[in-house]
C-alpha positions as CSV (number, residue, x, y, z in Angstrom):
1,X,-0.9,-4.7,-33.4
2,X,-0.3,-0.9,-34.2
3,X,0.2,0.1,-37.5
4,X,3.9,1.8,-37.6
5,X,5.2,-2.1,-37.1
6,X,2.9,-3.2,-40.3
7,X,4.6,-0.3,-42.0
8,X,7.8,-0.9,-40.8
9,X,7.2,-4.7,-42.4
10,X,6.3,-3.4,-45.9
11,X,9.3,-1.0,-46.5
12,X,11.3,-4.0,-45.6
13,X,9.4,-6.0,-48.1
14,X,10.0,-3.6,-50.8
15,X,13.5,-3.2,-49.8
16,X,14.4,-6.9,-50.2
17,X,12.7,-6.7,-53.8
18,X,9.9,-9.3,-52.5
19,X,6.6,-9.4,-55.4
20,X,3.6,-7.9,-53.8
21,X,1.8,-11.1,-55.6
22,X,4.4,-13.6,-53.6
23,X,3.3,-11.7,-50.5
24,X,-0.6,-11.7,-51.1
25,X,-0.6,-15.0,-52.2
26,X,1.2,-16.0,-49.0
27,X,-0.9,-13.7,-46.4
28,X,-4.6,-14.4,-48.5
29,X,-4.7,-10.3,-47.9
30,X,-4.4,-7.9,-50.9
31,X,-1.7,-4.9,-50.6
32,X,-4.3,-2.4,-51.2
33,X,-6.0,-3.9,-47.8
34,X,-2.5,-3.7,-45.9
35,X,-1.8,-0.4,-46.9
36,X,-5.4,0.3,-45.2
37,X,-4.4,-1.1,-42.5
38,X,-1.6,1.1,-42.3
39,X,-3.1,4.3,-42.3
40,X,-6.1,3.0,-40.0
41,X,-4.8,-0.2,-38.1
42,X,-4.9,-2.0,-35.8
43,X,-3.4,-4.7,-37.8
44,X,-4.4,-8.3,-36.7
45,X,-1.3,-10.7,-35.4
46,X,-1.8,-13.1,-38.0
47,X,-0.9,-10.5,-40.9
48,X,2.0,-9.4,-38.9
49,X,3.7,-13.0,-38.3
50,X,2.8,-14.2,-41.7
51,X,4.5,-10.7,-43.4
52,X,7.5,-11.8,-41.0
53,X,7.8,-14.7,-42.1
54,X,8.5,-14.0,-45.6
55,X,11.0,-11.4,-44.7
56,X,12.9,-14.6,-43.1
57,X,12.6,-17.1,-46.0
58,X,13.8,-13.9,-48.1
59,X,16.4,-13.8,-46.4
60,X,18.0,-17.3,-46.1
């Protein structure tokens, strides 16, 4: 997947006020490695549809 959509994920994470903690915990991938992968990507699927899915069950 290209990076801008792993970006695109993380602004909405901090947006919604969502721990960084929550999200690594979830994902099993530190924020310092997904801000990597967001300057260098490509980001694999898995990271993108996990980081998804926490945007949804922040939202309900």
């Amino acid at each position: 997947m290209e990076s801008a959509e792993l970006v695109q994920l993380m602004n909405q994470i901090d947006s919604k006020g969502i721990g960084w903690k929550q999200v690594e915990e979830k994902v099993k991938v530190s924020e310092s490695l997904l801000r990597l992968y967001a300057k260098s990507g490509p980001v694999p699927v898995t990271i993108i549809k996990g980081l998804k899915k926490i945007i949804e069950e922040a939202g309900n």
